[in-house]
MARLORO-887968 format. One record per atom (N, C-alpha, C): residue in one letter; residue number from 1; z, x, y. Coordinates in Angstrom, 1 decimal. Atoms other than C-alpha are relative to their C-alpha. Last residue first. Layout:
# MARLORO-887968
(atom 'A'; NUM; (Z; X; Y)) ...
This chain:
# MARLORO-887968
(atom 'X'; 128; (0.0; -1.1; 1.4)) (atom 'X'; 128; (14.0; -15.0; -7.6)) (atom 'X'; 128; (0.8; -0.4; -0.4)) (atom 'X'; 127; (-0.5; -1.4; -0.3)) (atom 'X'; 127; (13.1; -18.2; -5.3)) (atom 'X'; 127; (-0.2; 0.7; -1.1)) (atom 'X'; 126; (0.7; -1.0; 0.0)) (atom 'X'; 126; (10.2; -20.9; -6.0)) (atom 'X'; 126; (0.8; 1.6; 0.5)) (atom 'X'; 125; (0.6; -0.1; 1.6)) (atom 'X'; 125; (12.4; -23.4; -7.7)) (atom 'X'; 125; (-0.9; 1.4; 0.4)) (atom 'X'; 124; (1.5; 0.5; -0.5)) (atom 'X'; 124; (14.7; -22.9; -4.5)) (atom 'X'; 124; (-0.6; 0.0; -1.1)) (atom 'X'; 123; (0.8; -0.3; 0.2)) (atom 'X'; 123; (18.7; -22.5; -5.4)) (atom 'X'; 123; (-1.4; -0.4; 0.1)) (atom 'X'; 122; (0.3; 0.5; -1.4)) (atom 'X'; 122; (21.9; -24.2; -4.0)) (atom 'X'; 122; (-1.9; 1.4; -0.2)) (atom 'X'; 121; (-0.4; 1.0; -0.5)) (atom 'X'; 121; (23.4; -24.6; -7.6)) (atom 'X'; 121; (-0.7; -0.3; 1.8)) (atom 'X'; 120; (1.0; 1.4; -0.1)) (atom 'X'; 120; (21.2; -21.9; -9.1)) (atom 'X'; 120; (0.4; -1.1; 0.5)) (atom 'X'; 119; (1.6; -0.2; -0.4)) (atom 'X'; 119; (23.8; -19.3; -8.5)) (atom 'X'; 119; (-1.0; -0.6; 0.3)) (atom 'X'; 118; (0.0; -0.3; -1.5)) (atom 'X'; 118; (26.9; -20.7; -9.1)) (atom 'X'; 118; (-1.4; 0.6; 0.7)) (atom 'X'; 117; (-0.5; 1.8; -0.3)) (atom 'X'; 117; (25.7; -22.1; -12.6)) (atom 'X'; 117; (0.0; 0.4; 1.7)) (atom 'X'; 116; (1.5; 1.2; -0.1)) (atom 'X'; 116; (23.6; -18.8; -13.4)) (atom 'X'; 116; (0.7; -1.0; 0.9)) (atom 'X'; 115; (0.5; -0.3; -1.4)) (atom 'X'; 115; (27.4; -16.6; -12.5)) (atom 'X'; 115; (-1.4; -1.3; 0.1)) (atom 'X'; 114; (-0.7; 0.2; -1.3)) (atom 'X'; 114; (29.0; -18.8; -14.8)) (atom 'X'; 114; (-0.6; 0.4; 0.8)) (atom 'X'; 113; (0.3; 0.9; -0.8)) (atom 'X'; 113; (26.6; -18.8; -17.3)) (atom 'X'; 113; (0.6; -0.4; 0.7)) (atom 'X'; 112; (1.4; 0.6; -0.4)) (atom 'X'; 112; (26.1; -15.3; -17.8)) (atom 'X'; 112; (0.0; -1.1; 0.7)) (atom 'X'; 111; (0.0; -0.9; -1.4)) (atom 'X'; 111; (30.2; -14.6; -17.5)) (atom 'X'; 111; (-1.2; -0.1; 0.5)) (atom 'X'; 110; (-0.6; 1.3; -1.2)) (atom 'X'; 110; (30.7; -17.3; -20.8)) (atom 'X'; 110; (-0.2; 1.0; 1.6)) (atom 'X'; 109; (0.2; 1.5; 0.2)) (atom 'X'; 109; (27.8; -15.6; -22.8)) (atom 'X'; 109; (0.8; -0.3; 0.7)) (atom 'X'; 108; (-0.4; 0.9; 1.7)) (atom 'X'; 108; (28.6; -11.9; -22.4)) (atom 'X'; 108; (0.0; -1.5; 0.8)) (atom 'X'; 107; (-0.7; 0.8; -0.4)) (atom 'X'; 107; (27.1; -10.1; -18.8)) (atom 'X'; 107; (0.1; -0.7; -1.4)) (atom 'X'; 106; (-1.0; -0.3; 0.2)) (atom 'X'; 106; (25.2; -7.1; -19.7)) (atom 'X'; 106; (1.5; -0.7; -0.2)) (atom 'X'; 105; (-0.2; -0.8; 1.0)) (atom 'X'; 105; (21.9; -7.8; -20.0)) (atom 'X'; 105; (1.2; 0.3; -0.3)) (atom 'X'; 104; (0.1; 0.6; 1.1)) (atom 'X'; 104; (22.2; -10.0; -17.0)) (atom 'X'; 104; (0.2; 0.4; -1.7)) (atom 'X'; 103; (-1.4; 0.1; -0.1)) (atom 'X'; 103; (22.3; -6.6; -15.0)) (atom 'X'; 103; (0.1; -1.4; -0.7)) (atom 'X'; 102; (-1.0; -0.9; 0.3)) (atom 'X'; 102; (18.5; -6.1; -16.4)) (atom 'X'; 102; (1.7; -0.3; -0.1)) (atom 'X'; 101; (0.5; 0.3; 1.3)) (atom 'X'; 101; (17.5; -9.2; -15.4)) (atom 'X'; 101; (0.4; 1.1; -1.0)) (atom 'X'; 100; (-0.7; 0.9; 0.1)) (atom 'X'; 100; (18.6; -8.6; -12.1)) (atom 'X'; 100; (0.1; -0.4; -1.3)) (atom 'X'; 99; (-1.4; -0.5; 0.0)) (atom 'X'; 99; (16.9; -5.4; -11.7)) (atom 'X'; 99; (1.6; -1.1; -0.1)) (atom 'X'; 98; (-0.4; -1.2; 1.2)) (atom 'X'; 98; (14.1; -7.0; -12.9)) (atom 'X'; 98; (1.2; 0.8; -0.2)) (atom 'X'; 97; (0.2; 0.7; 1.0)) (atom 'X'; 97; (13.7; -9.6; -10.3)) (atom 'X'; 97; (0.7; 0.6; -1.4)) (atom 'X'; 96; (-0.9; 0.6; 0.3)) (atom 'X'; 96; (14.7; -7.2; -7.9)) (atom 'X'; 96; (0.5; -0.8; -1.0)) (atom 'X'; 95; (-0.9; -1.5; 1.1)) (atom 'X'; 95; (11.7; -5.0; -8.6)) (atom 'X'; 95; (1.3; -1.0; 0.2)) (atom 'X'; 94; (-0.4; 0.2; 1.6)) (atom 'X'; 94; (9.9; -8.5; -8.2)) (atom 'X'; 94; (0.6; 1.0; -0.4)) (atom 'X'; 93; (-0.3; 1.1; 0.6)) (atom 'X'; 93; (11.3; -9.0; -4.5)) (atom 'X'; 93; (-0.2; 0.1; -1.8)) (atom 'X'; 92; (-1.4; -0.9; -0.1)) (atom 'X'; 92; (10.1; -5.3; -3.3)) (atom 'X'; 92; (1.3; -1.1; -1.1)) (atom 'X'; 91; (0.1; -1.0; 1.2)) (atom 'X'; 91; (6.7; -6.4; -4.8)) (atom 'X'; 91; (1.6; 0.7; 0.1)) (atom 'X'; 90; (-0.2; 1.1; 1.3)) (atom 'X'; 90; (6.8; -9.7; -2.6)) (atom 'X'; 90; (0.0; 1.1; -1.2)) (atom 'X'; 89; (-1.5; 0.5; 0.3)) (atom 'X'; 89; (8.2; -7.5; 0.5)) (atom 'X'; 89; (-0.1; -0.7; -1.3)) (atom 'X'; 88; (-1.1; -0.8; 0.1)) (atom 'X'; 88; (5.4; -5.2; 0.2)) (atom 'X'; 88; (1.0; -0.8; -0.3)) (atom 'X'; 87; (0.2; -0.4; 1.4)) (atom 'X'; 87; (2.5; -7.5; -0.4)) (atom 'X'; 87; (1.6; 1.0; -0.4)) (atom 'X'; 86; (-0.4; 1.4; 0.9)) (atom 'X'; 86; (3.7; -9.8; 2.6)) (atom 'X'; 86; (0.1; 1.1; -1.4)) (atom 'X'; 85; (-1.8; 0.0; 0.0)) (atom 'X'; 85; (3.3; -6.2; 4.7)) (atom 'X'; 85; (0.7; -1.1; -0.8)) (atom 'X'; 84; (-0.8; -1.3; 0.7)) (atom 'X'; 84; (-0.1; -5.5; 3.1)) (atom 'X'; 84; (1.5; -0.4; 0.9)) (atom 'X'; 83; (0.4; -0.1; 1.7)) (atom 'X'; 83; (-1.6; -8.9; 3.7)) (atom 'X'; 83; (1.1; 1.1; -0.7)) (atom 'X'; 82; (-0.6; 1.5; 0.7)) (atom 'X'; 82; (-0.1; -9.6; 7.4)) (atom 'X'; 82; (0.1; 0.6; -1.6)) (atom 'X'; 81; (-1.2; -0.9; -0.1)) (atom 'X'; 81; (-1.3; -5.9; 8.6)) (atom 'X'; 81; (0.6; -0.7; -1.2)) (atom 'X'; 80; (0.0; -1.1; 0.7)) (atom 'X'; 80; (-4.7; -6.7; 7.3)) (atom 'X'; 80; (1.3; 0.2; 0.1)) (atom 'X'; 79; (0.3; 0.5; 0.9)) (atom 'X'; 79; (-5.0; -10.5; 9.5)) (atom 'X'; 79; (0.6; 1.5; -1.8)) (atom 'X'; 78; (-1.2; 0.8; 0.1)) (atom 'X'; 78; (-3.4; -8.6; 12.2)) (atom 'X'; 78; (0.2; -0.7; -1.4)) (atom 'X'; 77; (-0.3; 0.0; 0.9)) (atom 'X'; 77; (-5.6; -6.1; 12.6)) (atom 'X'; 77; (0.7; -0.5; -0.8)) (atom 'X'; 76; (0.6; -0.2; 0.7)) (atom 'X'; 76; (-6.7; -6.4; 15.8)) (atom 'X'; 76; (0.0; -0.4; -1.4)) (atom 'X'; 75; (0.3; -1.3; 0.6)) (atom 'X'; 75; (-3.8; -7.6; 17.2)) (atom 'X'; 75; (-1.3; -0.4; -0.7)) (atom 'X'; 74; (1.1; 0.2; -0.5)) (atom 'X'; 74; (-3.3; -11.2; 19.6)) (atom 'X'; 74; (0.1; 1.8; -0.7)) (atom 'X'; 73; (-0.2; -1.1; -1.1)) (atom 'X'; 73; (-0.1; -12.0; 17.5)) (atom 'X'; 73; (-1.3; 0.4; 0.0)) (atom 'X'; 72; (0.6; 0.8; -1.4)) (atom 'X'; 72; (-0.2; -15.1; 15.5)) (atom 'X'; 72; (-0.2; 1.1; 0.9)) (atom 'X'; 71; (1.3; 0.3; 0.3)) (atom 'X'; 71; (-0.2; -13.1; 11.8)) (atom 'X'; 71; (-0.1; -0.8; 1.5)) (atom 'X'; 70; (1.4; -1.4; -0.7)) (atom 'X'; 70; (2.7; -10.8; 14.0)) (atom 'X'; 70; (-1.4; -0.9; -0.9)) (atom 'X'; 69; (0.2; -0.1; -1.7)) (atom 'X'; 69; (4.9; -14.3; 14.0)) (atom 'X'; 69; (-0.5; 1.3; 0.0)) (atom 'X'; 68; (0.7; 1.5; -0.5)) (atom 'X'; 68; (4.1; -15.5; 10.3)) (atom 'X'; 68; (0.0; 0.5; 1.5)) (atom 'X'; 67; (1.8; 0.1; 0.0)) (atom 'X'; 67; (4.9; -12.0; 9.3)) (atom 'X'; 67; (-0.3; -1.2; 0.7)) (atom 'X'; 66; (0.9; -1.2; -0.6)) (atom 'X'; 66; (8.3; -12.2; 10.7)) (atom 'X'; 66; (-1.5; -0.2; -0.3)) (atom 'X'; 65; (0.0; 0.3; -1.0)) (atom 'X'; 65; (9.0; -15.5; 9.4)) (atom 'X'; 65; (-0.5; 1.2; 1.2)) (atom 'X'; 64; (1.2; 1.2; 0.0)) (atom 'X'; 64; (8.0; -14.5; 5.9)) (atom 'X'; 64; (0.1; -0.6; 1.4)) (atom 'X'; 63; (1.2; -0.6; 0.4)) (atom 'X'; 63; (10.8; -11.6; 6.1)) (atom 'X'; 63; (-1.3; -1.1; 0.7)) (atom 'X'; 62; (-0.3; -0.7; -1.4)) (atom 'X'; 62; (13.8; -13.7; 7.7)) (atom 'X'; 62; (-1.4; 0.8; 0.0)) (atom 'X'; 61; (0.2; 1.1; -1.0)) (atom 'X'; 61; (13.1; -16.1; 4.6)) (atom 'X'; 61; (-0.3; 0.9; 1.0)) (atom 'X'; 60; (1.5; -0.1; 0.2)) (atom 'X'; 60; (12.8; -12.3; 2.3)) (atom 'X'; 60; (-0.7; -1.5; 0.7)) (atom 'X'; 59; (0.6; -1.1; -0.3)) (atom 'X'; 59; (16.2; -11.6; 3.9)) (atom 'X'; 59; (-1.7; -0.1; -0.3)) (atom 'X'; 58; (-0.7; 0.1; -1.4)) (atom 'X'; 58; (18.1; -15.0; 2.9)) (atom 'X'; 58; (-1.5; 1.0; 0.5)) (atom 'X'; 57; (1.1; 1.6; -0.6)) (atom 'X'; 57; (16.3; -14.9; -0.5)) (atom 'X'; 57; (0.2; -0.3; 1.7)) (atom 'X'; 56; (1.6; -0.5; -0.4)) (atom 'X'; 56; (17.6; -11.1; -1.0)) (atom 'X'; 56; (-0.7; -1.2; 0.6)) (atom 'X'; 55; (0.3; -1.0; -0.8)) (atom 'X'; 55; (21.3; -12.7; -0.1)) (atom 'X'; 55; (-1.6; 1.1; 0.2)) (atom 'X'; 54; (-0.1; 1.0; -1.3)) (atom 'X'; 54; (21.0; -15.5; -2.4)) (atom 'X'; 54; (-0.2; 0.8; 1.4)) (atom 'X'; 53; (1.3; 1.0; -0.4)) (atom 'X'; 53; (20.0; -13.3; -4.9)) (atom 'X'; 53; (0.1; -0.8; 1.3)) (atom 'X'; 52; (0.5; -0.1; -1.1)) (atom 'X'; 52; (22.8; -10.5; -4.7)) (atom 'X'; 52; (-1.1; -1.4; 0.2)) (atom 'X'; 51; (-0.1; 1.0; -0.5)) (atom 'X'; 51; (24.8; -12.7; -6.8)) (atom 'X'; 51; (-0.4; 0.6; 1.4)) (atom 'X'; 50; (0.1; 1.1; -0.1)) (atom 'X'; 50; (23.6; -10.8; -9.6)) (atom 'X'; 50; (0.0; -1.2; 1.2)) (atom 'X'; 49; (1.4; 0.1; -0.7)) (atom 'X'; 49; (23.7; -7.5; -8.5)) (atom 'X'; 49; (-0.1; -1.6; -0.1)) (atom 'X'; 48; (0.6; -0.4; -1.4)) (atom 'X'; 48; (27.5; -8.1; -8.1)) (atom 'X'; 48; (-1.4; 0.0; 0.3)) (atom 'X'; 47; (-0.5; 1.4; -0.4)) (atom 'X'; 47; (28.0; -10.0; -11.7)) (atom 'X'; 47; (-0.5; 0.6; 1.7)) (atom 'X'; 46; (0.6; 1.1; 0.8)) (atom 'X'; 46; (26.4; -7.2; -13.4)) (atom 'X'; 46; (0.3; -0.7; 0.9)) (atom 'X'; 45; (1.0; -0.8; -0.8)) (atom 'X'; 45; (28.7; -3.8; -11.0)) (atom 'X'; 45; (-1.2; -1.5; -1.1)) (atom 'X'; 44; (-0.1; -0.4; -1.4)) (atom 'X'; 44; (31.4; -6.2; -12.4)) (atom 'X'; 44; (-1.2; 0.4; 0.9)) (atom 'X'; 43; (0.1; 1.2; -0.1)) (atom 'X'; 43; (30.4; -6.5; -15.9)) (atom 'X'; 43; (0.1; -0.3; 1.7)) (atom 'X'; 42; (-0.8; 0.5; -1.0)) (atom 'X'; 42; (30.0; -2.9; -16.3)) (atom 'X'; 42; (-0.3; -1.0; 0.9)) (atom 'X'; 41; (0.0; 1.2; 0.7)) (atom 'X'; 41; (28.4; -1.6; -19.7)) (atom 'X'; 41; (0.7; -1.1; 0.8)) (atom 'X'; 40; (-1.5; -0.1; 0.2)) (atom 'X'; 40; (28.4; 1.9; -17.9)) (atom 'X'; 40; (0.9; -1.4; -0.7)) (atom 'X'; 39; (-0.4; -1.4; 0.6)) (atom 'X'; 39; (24.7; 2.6; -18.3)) (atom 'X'; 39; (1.9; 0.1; -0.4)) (atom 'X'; 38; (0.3; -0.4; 1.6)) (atom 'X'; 38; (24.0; -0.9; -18.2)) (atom 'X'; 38; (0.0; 1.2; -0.5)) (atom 'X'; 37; (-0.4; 1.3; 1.3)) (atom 'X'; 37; (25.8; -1.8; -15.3)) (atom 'X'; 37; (-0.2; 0.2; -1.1)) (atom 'X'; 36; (-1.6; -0.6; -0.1)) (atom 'X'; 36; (25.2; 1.6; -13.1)) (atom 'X'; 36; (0.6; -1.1; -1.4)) (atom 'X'; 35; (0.1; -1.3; 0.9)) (atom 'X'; 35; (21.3; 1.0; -13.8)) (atom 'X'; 35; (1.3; 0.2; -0.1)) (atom 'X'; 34; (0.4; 0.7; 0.9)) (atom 'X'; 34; (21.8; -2.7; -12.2)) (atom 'X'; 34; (0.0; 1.0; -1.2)) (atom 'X'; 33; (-0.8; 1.4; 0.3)) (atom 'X'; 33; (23.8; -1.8; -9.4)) (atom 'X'; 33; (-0.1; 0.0; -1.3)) (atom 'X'; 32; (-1.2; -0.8; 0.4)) (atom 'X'; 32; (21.4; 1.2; -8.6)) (atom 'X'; 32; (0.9; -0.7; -0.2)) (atom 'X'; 31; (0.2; -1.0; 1.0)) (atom 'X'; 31; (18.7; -1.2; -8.6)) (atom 'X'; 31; (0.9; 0.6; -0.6)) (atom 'X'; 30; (0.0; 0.9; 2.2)) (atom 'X'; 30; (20.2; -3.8; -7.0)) (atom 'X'; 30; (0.1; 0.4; -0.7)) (atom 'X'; 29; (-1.3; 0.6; 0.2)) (atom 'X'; 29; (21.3; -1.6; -3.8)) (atom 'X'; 29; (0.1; -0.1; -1.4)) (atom 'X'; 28; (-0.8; -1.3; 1.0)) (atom 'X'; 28; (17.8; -0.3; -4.2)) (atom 'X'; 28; (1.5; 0.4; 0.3)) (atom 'X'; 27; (0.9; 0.1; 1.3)) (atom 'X'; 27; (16.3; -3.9; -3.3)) (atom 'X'; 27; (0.7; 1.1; -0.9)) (atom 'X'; 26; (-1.2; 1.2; 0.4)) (atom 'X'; 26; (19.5; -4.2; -0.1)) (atom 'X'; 26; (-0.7; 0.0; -1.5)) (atom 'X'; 25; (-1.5; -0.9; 0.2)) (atom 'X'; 25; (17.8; -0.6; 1.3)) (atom 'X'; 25; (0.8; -1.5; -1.1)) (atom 'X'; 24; (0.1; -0.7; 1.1)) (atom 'X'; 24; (14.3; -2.3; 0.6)) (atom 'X'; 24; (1.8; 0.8; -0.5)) (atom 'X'; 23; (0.1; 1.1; 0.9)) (atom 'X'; 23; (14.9; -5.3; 2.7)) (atom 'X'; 23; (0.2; 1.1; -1.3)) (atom 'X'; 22; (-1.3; 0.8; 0.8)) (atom 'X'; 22; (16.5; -3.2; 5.6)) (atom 'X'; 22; (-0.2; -0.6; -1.3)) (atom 'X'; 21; (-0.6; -0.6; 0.9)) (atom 'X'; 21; (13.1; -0.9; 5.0)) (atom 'X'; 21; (1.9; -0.4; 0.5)) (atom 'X'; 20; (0.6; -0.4; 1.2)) (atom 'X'; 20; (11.1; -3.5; 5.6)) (atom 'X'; 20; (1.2; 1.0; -0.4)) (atom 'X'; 19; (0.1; 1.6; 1.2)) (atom 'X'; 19; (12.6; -5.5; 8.6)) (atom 'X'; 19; (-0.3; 0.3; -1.8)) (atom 'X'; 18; (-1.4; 0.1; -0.1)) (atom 'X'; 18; (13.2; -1.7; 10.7)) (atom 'X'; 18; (0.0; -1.3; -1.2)) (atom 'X'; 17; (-0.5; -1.8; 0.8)) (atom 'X'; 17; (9.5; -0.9; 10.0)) (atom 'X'; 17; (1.8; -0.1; -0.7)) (atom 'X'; 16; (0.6; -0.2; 1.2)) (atom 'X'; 16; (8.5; -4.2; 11.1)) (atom 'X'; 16; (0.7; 1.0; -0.8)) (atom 'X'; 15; (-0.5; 0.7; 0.7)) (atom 'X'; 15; (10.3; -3.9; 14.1)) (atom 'X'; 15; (-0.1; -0.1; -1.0)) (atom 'X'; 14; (-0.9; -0.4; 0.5)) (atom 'X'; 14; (8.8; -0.5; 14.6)) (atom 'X'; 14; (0.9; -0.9; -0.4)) (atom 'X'; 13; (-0.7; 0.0; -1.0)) (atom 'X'; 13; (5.8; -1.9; 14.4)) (atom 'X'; 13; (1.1; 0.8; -0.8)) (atom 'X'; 12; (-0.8; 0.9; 0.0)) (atom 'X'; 12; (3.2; -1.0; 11.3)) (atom 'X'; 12; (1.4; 0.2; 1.0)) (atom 'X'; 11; (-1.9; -0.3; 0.3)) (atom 'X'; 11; (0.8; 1.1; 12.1)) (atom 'X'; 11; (0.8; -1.0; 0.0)) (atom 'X'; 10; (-0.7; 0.3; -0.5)) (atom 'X'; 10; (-3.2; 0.5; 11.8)) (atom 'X'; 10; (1.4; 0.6; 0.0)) (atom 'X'; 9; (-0.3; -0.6; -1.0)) (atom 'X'; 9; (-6.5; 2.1; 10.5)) (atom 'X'; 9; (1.1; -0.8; 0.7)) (atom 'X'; 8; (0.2; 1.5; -0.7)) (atom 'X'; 8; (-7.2; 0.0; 7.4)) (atom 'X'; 8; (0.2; 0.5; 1.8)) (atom 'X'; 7; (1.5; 0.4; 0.5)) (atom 'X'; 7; (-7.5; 3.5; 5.3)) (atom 'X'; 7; (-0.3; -1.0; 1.1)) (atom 'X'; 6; (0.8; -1.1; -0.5)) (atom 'X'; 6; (-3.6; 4.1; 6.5)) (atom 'X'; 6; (-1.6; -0.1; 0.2)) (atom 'X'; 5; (-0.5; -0.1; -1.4)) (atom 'X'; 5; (-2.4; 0.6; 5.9)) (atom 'X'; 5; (-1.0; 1.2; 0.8)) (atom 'X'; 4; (1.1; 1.2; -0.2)) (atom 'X'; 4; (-4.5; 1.0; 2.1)) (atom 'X'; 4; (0.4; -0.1; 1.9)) (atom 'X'; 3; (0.8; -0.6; -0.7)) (atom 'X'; 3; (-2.6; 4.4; 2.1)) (atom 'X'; 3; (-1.1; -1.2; 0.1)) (atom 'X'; 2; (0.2; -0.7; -1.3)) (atom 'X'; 2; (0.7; 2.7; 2.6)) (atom 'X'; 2; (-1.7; 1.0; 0.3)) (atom 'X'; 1; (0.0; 0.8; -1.2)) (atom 'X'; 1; (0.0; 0.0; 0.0)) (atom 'X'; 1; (0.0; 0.9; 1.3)) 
């Protein structure tokens, strides 16, 4: 994606800049969450990525409202910026996916569906 940006001849704001890589610092949160959980079999560091979701879905709203306001912005490239900055946050979203799914892995039968239940109770069909 950065050398399609590069190729496309544009730069992404520094807002932007700032919106992406908050999303990503909260993505490799998960990650390392998720690897610490099943390396150390730790229900806890499980149950925390876990209930990151509500909090990526928050962030990747605040995301998609961003783009929606630079696709109306009188740029060149706006149409191109849109594409590759959407593509970033929705690829940052399915490493989460995974890294969730992972930490799941760890959580025993009554801890899984506790966290699910709280979880999915105020949940979008089209969230992570």
């Amino acid at each position: 994606l950065g050398l399609e940006r590069i190729k496309a001849g544009f730069s992404i704001s520094p807002a932007t800049s700032k919106m992406i890589y908050d999303f990503h610092s909260v993505i490799h949160k998960s990650v390392s969450g998720a690897v610490h959980a099943v390396a150390q079999n730790n229900e806890a560091a499980a149950k925390s990525v876990v209930k990151m979701k509500n909090h990526i879905n928050e962030l990747a709203t605040q995301a998609a409202i961003h783009h929606a306001e630079r696709l109306i912005a009188d740029e060149p490239n706006r149409v191109k910026a849109y594409t590759i900055e959407v593509d970033i946050v929705e690829k940052q979203k399915r490493i989460y996916y995974f890294a969730k799914r992972m930490a799941k892995t760890v959580l025993t039968g009554d801890n899984l569906s506790t966290e699910e239940e709280s979880i999915t109770e105020d949940a979008q069909p089209s969230e992570v």
